[in-house]
C-alpha positions in Angstrom: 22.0 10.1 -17.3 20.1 12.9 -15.5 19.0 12.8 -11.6 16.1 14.2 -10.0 16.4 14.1 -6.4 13.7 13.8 -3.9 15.3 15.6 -0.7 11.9 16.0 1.3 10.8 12.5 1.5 14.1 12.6 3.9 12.0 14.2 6.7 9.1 11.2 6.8 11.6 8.8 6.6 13.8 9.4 9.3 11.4 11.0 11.2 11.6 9.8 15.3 8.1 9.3 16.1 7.4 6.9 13.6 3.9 5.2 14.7 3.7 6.4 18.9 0.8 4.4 19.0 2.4 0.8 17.3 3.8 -1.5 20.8 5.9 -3.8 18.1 5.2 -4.2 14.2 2.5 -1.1 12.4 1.8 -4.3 9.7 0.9 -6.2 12.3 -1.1 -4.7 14.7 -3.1 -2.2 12.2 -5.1 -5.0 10.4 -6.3 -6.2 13.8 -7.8 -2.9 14.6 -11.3 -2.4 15.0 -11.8 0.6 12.1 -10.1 -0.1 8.8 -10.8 2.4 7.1 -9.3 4.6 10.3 -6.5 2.5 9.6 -6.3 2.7 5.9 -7.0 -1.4 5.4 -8.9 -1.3 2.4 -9.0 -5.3 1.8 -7.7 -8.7 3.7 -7.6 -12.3 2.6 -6.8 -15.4 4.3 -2.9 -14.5 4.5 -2.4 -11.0 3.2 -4.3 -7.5 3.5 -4.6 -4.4 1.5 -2.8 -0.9 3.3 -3.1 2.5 1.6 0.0 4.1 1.9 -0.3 7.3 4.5 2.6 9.0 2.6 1.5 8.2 -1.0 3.8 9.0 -4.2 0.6 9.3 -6.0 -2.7 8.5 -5.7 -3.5 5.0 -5.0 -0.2 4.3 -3.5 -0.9 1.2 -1.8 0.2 -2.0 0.1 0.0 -5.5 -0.4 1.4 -7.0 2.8 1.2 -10.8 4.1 0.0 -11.3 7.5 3.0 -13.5 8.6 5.8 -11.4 10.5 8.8 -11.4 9.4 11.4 -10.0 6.6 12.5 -12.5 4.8 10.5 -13.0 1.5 11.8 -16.4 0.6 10.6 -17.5 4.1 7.1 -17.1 3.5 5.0 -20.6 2.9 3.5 -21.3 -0.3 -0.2 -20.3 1.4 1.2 -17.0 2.1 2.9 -16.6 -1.4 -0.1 -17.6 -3.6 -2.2 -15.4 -1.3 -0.2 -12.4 -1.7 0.1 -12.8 -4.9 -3.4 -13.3 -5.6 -4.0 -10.4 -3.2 -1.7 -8.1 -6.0 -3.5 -9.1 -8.6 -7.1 -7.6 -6.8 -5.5 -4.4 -5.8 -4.5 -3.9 -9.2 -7.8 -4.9 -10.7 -9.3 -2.4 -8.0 -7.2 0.5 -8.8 -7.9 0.1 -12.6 -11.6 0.5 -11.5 -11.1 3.0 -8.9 -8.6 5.7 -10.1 -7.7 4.2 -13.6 -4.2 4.4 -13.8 -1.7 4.6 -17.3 0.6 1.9 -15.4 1.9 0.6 -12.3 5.3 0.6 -10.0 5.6 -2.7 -7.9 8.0 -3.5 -5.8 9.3 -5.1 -2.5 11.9 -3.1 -0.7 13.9 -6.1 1.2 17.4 -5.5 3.3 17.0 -3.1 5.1 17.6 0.8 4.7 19.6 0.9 1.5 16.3 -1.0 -0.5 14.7 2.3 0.3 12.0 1.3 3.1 11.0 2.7 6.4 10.3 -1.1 7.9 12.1 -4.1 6.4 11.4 -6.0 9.3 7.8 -7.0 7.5 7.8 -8.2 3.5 5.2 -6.1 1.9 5.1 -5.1 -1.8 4.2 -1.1 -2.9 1.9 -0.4 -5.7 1.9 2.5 -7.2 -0.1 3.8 -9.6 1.4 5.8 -12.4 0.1 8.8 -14.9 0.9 9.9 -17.7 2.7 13.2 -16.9 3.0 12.5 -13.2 6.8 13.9 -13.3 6.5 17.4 -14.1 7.9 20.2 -13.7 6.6 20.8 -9.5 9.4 18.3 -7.7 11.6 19.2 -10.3 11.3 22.7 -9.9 9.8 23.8 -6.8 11.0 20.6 -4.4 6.6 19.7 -4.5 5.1 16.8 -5.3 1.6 17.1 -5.8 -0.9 14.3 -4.9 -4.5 15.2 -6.3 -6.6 13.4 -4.4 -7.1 12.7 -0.1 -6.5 9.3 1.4 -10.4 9.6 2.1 -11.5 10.0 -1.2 -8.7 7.2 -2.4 -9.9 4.9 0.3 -14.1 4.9 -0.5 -13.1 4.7 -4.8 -10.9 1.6 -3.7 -13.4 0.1 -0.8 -16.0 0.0 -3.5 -13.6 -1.4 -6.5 -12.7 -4.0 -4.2 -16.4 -5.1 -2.5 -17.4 -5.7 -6.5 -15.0 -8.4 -7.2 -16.7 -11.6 -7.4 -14.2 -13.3 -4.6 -15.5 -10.3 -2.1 -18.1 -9.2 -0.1 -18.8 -5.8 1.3 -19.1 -6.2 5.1 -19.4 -2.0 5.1 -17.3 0.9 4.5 -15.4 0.9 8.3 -14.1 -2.7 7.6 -11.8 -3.9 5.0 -13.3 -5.8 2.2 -12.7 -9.8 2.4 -11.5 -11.6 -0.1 -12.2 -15.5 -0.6 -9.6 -16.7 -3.3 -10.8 -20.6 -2.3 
């Protein structure tokens, strides 16, 4: 079986000044900041909220993560579980509709540094889109990965994808779309 390796994504990850700005958890405190879209929250609902990923493998890269603090999937309450998953199921509806994807990567990164996460204090689950041809020959050969699109432009396609959803309304582009699954 071959390897590619990914030796640059080294640097972000065990870079030292992580979030200078976070006092305690980045998952907690940056949906309770005033600008979301700042802040790259691009959707909430009662129990979880919608993070774009500020490192993306690709565009779209996002986060589904539940309010509740705390690591441990299995100890998150049956609210927080349907919610989430509920949650997963709009973000993939909204990048379907926002940057149309040829499939998805989803995952929860939970134990700690060997799953492959910079914080596994706080579940969350990644999303990330995939493209046809999206491994090519730029990491392979040149150590580049090539994202084709800015977090901006990402953020208003999936803003708007998520305020049409019949369960949302759009409270305006600086504010993360809410989402009423009741």
């Amino acid at each position: 079986m071959d390897q590619v390796f990914a030796p640059w994504r080294i640097e972000w990850v065990k870079r030292e000044d992580k979030n200078p700005d976070v006092k305690e958890c980045v998952f907690c405190e940056l949906p309770e900041r005033d600008d979301a879209r700042e802040n790259l929250v691009v959707a909430a609902s009662e129990h979880a909220y919608v993070l774009l990923n500020n490192a993306p493998y690709n565009p779209g890269h996002l986060m589904v993560i539940p309010h509740a603090h705390g690591g441990d999937y299995t100890a998150l309450d049956d609210a927080a579980l349907l919610d989430h998953a509920r949650l997963k199921q709009r973000a993939l509806d909204a990048l379907d509709a926002a940057v149309g994807p040829d499939a998805y990567n989803a995952g929860l990164n939970l134990g700690g540094g060997p799953a492959g996460g910079s914080v596994d204090d706080h579940v969350h689950t990644h999303v990330v889109p995939r493209y046809d041809g999206d491994t090519n020959f730029m990491p392979v050969v040149s150590d580049t990965k090539v994202v084709v699109q800015g977090l901006a432009e990402t953020y208003d396609a999936l803003h708007e994808a998520f305020a049409a959803q019949p369960d949302a309304s759009d409270p305006g582009e600086d504010t993360a779309v809410p989402l009423d699954f009741d």
